[in-house]
Residue, then its C-alpha position, 0 to 999 in steps of 0.5 A: x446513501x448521498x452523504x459523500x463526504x461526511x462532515x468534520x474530521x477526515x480520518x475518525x480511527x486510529x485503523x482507518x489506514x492500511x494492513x501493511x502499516x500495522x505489520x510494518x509497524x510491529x517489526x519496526x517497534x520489536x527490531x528498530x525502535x531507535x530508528x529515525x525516518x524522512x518521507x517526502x510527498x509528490x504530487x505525480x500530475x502537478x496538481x495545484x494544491x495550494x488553495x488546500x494547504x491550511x485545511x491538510x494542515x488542520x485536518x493533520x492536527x486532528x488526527x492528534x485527539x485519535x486513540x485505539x479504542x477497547x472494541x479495536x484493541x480486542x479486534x487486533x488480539x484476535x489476529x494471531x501473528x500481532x503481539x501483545x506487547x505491540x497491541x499494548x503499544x498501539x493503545x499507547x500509541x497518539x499522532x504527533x503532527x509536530x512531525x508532520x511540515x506542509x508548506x508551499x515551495x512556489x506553486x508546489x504543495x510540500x509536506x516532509x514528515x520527520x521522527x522516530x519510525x515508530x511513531x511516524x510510520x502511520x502518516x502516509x496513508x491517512x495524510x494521503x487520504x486526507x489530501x485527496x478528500x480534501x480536493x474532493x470535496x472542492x472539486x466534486x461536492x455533487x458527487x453521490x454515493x449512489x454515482x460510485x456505487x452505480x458505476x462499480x455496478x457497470x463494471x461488474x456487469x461487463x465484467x461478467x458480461x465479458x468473461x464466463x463463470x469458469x474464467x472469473x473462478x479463481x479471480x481474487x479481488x481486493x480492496x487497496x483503495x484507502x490512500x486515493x479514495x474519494x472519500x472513506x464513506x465511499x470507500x465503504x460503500x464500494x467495499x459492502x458492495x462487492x462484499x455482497x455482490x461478489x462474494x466469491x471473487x472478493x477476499x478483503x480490503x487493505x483498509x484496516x477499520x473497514x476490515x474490522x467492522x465488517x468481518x472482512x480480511x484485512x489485507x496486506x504484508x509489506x511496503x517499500x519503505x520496510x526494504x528500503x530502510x534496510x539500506x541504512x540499518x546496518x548491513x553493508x547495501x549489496x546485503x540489505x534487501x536480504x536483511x529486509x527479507x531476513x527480518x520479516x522471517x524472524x518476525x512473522x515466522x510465516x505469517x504474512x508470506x508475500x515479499x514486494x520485489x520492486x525496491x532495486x528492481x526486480x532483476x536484482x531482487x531475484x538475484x537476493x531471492x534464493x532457495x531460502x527465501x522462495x521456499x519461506x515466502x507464499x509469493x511476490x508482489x508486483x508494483x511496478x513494469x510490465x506485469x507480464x514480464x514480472x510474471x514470467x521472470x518470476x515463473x522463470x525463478x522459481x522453476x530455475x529453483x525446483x519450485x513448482x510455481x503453482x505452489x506459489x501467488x502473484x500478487x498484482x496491485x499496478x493501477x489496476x482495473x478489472x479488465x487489466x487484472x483478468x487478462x493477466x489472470x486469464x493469461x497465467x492461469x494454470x501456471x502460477x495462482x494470482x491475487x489481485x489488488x485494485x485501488x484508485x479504479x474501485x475507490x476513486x471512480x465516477x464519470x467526469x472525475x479525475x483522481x490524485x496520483x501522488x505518494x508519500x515516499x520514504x528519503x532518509x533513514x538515521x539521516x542517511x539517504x535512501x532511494x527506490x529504483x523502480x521498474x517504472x522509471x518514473x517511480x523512481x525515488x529518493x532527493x539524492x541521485x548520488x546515492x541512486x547512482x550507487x545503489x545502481x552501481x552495487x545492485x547491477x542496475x542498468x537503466 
């Protein structure tokens, strides 16, 4: 298990990507197959990326060779909720890094991806991954699998060391890892593990390939871009996240029940949230702000509602560490059941190793500009504070 980084290619399977990109992809291929789309990466602790740029470069122009396989195609028919006509898309479906522009704008690391929505979509994980694996290897070649493996075992032993049998029952632990990881054998590693050393607290990963080989659940519904694409497919602004919501419903027809609520704040997705939507959707997931302010605003509306909270999940997925996500758990226990999802903490996580902390965000859509107002304020997104300055001003956002 010394085999950090494997030689060759980064990214080796089209599914070796996150579950919310597939579901995401499937709405868009049956609902907006025209449309055109603009993402912009960060690096979030100005990092130098520089000496880096020609291999992100070549390891992007070979995701170009990638393609479903049989075994993969036949994994995802098994899925109830992915349709045929979509599975036939995928097998069709090939990277175009012609879509993808990395380039150095002084001392700043820029890669812009541009193209049809369909066929651009699944460049924000792997480009992720692959940047950060990259670095990885530069920075920490000595690093082992066993360093990874040895330090998760830690944490699960204070984690049981620190809290009882009865307060880790109910403790759901999954996998959201892929995007900053150091490396996907890693990854692997991180999730086989948990899978046998804690099998009743652990419910899936994110990670799609790994999913599939493993028999695990592939976890995962919706991300930002889906809500803040919306913005510019058509439906006047103040009505586009319930247009986002709306086409979700029509397209999943149950499945997949989680909305994100962090798009235009909290504050203004509950005001969109009504009795429709908080009896369709299973729950909400946190991204972003204080996650116990989430949670009791969220309990708070759904009680405002005559909807038993119990009856409903919260799902909290913020950099996140075990201890984090059970004092959260512990704390709400009883009132509403919760879902945790842990990413950079399982999958990047060795003594004397620092982490990436960048994204890959969604500008523009139909060549119209669209933004992210976050409860974080520095996750705030978009190359167009005009266009932030009115959705603020339509959704009543204050800060």
């Amino acid at each position: 298990m010394t085999a950090t980084y494997r030689d060759g290619p980064i990214i080796t399977s089209l599914l070796d990507t996150d579950w919310y990109k597939l579901t995401m992809m499937q709405g868009v291929h049956h609902k907006y197959p025209n449309a055109s789309v603009t993402w912009e990466f960060r690096c979030r602790n100005s990092e130098d990326l520089a000496p880096y740029l020609s291999e992100i470069r070549e390891r992007i122009d070979e995701l170009a060779i990638l393609k479903l396989s049989a075994n993969e195609s036949a994994y995802l028919g098994t899925i109830p909720y992915l349709s045929p006509d979509f599975i036939r898309f995928l097998e069709l479906y090939r990277f175009r890094p012609e879509y993808v522009d990395v380039f150095m704008e002084g001392e700043e690391l820029c890669i812009v991806i541009d193209g049809p929505w369909s066929h651009s979509i699944l460049f924000e994980i792997v480009i992720l991954a692959i940047i950060s694996e990259v670095r990885n290897r530069v920075l920490y070649p000595e690093v082992t699998i066993e360093q990874a493996v040895s330090q998760l075992r830690r944490k699960l032993d204070t984690l049981r060391h620190d809290y009882s049998p009865e307060q880790l029952a109910g403790f759901n632990l999954a996998d959201f890892g892929t995007r900053r990881r150091l490396s996907q054998p890693v990854q692997e590693a991180i999730i086989g593990v948990l899978s046998q050393e804690f099998p009743g607290n652990f419910v899936g990963t994110s990670n799609v390939d790994i999913a599939r080989r493993h028999g695990l659940a592939p976890m995962g519904t919706m991300a930002h871009e889906w809500i803040m694409a919306h913005q510019q497919l058509g439906s006047r602004l103040v009505d586009s996240q319930r247009a986002a919501l709306e086409a979700w419903v029509q397209e999943y027809r149950g499945h997949l029940g989680i909305a994100l609520t962090d798009t235009i704040t909290l504050n203004a997705f509950l005001r969109d949230f009504d009795l429709y939507f908080a009896k369709l959707f299973d729950g909400l997931r946190h991204d972003s702000g204080d996650p116990l302010l989430f949670a009791e605003k969220c309990i708070g509306h759904y009680e405002s509602l005559g909807i038993d909270p119990q009856s409903k999940t919260l799902i909290f997925s913020d950099a996140l560490t075990f201890d984090k996500a059970m004092q959260i758990k512990t704390t709400l226990d009883g009132r509403v059941k919760t879902s945790f999802g842990i990413g950079t903490s399982l999958t990047c996580d060795v003594p004397g190793l620092k982490p990436m902390n960048m994204v890959i965000k969604m500008v523009a859509c139909n060549g119209q500009p669209v933004a992210k107002i976050s409860d974080e304020p520095g996750k705030t997104t978009s190359r167009d504070q005009g266009f932030v300055d009115y959705l603020k001003r339509v959704f009543q956002v204050e800060h």
